[in-house]
C-alpha positions in Angstrom: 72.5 -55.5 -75.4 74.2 -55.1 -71.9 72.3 -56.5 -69.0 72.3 -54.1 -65.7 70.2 -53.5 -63.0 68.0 -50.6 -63.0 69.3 -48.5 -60.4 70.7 -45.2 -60.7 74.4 -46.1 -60.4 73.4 -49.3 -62.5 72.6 -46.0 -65.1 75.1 -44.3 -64.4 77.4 -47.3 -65.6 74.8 -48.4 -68.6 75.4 -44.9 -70.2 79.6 -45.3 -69.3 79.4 -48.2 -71.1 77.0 -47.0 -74.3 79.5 -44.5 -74.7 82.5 -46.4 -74.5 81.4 -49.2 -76.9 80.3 -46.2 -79.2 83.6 -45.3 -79.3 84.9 -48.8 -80.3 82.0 -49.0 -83.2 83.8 -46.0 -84.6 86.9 -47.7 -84.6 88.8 -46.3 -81.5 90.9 -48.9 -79.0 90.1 -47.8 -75.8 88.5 -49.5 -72.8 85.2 -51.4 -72.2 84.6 -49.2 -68.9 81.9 -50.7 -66.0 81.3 -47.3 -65.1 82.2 -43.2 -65.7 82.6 -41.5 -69.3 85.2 -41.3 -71.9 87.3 -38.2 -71.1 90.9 -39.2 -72.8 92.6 -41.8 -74.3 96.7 -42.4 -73.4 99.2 -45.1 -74.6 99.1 -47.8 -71.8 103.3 -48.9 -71.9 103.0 -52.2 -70.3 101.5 -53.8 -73.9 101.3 -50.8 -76.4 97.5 -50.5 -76.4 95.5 -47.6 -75.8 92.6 -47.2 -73.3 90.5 -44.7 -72.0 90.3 -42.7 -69.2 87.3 -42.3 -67.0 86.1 -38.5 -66.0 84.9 -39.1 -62.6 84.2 -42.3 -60.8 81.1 -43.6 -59.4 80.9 -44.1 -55.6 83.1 -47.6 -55.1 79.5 -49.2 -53.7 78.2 -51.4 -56.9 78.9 -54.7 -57.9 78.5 -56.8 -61.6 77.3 -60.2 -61.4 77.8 -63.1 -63.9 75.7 -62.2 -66.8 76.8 -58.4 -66.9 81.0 -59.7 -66.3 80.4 -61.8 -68.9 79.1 -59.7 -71.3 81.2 -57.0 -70.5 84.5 -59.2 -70.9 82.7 -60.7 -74.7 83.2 -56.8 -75.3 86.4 -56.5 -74.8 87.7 -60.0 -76.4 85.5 -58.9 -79.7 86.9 -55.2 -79.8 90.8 -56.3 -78.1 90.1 -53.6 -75.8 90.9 -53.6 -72.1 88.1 -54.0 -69.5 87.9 -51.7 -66.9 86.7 -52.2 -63.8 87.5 -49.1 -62.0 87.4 -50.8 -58.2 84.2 -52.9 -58.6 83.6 -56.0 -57.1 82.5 -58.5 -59.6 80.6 -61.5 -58.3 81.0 -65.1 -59.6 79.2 -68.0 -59.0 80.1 -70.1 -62.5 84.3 -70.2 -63.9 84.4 -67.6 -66.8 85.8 -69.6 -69.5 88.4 -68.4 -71.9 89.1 -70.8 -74.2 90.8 -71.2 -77.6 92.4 -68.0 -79.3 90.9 -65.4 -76.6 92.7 -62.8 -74.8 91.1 -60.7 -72.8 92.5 -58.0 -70.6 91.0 -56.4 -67.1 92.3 -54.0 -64.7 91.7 -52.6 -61.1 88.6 -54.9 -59.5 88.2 -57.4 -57.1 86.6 -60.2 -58.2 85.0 -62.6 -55.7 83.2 -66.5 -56.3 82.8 -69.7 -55.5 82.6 -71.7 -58.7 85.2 -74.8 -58.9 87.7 -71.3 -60.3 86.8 -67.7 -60.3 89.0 -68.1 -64.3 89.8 -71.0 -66.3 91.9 -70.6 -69.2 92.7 -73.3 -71.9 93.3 -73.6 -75.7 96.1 -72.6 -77.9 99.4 -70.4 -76.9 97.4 -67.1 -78.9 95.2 -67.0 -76.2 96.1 -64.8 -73.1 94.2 -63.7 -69.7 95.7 -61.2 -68.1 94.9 -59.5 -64.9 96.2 -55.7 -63.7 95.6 -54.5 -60.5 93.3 -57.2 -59.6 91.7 -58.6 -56.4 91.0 -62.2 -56.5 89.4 -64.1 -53.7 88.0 -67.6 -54.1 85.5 -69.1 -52.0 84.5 -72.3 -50.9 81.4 -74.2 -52.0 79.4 -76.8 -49.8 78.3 -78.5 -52.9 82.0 -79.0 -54.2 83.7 -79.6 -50.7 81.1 -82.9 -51.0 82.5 -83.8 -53.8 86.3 -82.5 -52.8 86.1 -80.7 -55.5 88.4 -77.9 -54.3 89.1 -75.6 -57.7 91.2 -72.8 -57.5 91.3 -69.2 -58.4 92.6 -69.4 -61.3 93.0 -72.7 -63.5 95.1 -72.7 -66.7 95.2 -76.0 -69.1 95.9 -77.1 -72.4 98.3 -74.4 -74.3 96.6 -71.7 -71.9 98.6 -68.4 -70.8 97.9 -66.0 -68.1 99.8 -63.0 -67.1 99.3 -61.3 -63.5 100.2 -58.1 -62.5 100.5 -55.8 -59.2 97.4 -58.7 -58.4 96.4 -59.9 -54.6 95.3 -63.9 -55.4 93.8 -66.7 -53.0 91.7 -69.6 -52.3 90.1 -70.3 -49.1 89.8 -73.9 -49.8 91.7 -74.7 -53.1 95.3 -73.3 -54.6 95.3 -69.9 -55.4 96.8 -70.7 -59.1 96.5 -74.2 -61.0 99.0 -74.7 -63.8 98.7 -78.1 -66.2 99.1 -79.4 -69.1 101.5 -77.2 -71.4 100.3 -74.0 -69.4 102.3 -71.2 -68.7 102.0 -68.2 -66.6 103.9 -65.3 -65.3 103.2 -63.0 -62.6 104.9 -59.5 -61.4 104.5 -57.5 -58.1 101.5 -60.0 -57.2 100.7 -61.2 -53.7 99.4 -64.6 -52.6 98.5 -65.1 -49.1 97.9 -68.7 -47.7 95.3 -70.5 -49.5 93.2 -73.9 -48.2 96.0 -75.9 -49.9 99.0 -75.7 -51.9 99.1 -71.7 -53.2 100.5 -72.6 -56.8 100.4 -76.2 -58.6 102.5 -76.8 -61.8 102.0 -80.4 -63.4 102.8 -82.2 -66.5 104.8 -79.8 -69.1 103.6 -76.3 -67.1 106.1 -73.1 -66.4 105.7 -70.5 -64.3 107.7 -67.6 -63.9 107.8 -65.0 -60.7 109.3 -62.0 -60.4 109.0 -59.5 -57.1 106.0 -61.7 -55.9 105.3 -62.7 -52.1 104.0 -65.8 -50.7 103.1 -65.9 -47.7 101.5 -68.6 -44.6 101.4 -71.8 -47.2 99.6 -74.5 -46.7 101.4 -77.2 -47.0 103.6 -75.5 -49.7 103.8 -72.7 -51.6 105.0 -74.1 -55.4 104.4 -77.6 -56.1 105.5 -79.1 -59.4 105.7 -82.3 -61.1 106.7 -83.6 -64.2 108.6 -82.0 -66.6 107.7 -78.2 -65.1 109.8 -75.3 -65.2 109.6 -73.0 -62.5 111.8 -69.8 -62.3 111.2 -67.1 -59.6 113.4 -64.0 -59.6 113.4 -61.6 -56.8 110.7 -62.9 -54.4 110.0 -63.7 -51.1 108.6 -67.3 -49.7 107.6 -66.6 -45.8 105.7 -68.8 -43.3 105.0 -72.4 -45.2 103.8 -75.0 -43.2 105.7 -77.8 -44.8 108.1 -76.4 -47.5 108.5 -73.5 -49.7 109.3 -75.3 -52.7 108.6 -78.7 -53.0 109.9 -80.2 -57.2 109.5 -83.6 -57.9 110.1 -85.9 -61.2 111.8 -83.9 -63.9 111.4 -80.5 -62.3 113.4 -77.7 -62.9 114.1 -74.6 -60.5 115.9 -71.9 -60.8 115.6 -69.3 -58.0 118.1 -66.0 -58.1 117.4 -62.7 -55.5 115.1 -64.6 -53.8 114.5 -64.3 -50.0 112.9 -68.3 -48.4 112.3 -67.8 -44.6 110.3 -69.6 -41.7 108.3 -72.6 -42.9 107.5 -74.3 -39.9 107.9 -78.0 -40.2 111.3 -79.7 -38.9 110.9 -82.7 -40.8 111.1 -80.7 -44.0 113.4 -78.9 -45.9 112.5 -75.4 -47.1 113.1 -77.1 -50.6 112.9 -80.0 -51.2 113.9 -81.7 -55.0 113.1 -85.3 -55.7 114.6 -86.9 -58.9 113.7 -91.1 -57.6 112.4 -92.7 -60.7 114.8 -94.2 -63.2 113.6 -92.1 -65.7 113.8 -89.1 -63.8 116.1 -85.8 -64.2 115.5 -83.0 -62.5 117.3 -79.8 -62.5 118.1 -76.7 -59.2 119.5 -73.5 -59.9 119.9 -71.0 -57.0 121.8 -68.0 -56.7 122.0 -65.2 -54.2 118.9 -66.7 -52.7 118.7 -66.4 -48.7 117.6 -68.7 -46.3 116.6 -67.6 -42.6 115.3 -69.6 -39.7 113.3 -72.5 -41.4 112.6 -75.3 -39.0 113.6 -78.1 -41.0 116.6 -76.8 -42.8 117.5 -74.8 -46.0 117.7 -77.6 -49.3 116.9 -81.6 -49.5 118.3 -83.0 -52.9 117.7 -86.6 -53.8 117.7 -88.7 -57.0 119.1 -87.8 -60.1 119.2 -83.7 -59.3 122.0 -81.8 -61.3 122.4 -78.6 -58.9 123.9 -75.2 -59.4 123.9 -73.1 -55.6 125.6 -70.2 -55.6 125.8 -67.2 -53.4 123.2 -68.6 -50.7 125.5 -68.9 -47.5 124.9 -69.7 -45.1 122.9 -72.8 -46.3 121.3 -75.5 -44.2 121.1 -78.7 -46.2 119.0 -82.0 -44.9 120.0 -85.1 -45.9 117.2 -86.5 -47.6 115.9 -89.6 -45.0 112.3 -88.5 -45.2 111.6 -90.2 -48.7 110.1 -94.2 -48.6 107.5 -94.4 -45.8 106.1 -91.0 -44.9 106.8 -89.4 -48.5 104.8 -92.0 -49.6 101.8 -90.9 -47.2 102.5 -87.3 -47.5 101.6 -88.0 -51.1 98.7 -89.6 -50.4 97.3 -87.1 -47.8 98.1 -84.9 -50.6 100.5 -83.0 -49.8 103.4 -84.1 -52.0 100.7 -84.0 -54.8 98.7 -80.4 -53.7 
């Protein structure tokens, strides 16, 4: 049974929902819908799967909270069907978890909360979340900034994989997307204003790929990896970071084509910056046709054991890399090397 308040939008949704699932018992792939009535069903191109249309939408006034999200998203993972949110604001005070071989799919809400992540996502590479059309705003906690328990929006570990699309993502406090582990995601057409720290974080063996994606006002960067993470953006545009856009350290490898990195604001930083300093280190840059306008501290720092391949980005600004020893060291521990 599916938990919702007894109002008369609440019903209006319930009887949506009764007749959507009804479809799915007969054996139909469509959409677990929070609201409307089943009108249609057309081929959705992006993955091949079918879902249904809605016949007229509810007033945009109602909101799902935990319980009735999360049964709503069981659903969809049990029927493979694609949850619908038609422009509701879902309210989340606890991560959803989807773990192991999951995948669940949800289009056009905003989703709000201020658990340690609005998602985490963890378990083996069958697994997928992935977000259409998507709001997703993550709030602070008192209880966790006690603890300094930041979180993020989204959090992906283990084998996890998330794919975001046409999505708007943030963190007030945290990073808008946290990548360790082996995780991967991608993300198309997505925005991610400035979050309370770093807006995406890539450790251990994580890759991330962006394509037509903005990021904008980062604080202190807007991609930080470590380890052995591969980071590839293709057509995007890095604006306004406080410290640097892109800021690779260990046995990082970028590789940035079409890409547009303008105004961070710090002059004792490069707009990227790639460190490569322990012996055991080897780190790899690729950019091409990538431009670089007024950033304070220069265009591209380089240091260690950093194989590079720039082409097409003239007119670059490269720092020499004097800021590493002393003050690296306490960047770092301030976090901002690390988030």
């Amino acid at each position: 049974a599916i938990s919702i308040r007894s109002s008369g939008m609440a019903l209006r949704r319930k009887l949506g929902l009764l007749a959507s699932l009804a479809s799915v018992a007969a054996g139909a792939r469509g959409t677990v819908s929070a609201r409307g009535t089943i009108q249609s069903t057309r081929q959705c191109s992006t993955r091949q799967r079918q879902y249904i249309a809605l016949q007229s939408p509810a007033p945009d006034d109602g909101e799902i909270l935990q319980q009735e999200f999360e049964q709503l998203a069981a659903d969809a993972i049990a029927s493979g069907q694609t949850l619908e949110l038609g422009g509701m604001r879902v309210q989340l005070h606890e991560p959803f978890k989807l773990t192991s071989t999951e995948s669940l799919c949800v289009r056009g809400g905003r989703i709000v909360g201020d658990g340690h992540a609005l998602f985490t996502v963890g378990g083996s590479r069958s697994g997928l979340l992935e977000l259409n059309d998507c709001t997703l705003s993550h709030k602070p906690s008192a209880a966790r900034s006690e603890k300094c328990s930041l979180g993020a929006a989204i959090l992906v570990r283990g084998k996890g994989r998330l794919a975001l699309r046409n999505c708007h993502l943030s963190s007030e406090a945290g990073f808008a997307l946290w990548l360790v582990q082996k995780a991967s995601a991608s993300a198309v057409g997505c925005v991610f204003p400035g979050s309370g720290r770093s807006t995406i974080c890539a450790f251990e063996n994580a890759q991330l790929e962006l394509e037509a994606c903005t990021l904008s006002d980062a604080k202190p960067h807007a991609v930080c990896a470590r380890g052995d993470t591969r980071i590839t953006l293709r057509r995007c545009t890095l604006e306004g970071s406080e410290l640097r856009a892109i800021y690779c350290y260990h046995s990082s490898a970028l590789d940035m084509s079409d890409c547009s990195v303008s105004r961070t604001r710090s002059p004792d930083s490069a707009a990227i910056q790639m460190d490569a300093l322990r012996p055991q280190d080897q780190a790899r840059v690729s950019l091409r046709n990538t431009r670089f306008n007024d950033n304070a501290g220069g265009d591209l720092s380089i240091a260690g054991n950093v194989v590079r391949d720039v082409t097409g980005c003239a007119p670059l600004v490269e720092r020499t890399p004097e800021l590493h020893g002393a003050l690296a060291a306490r960047e770092r521990d301030a976090g901002y090397g690390l988030y």
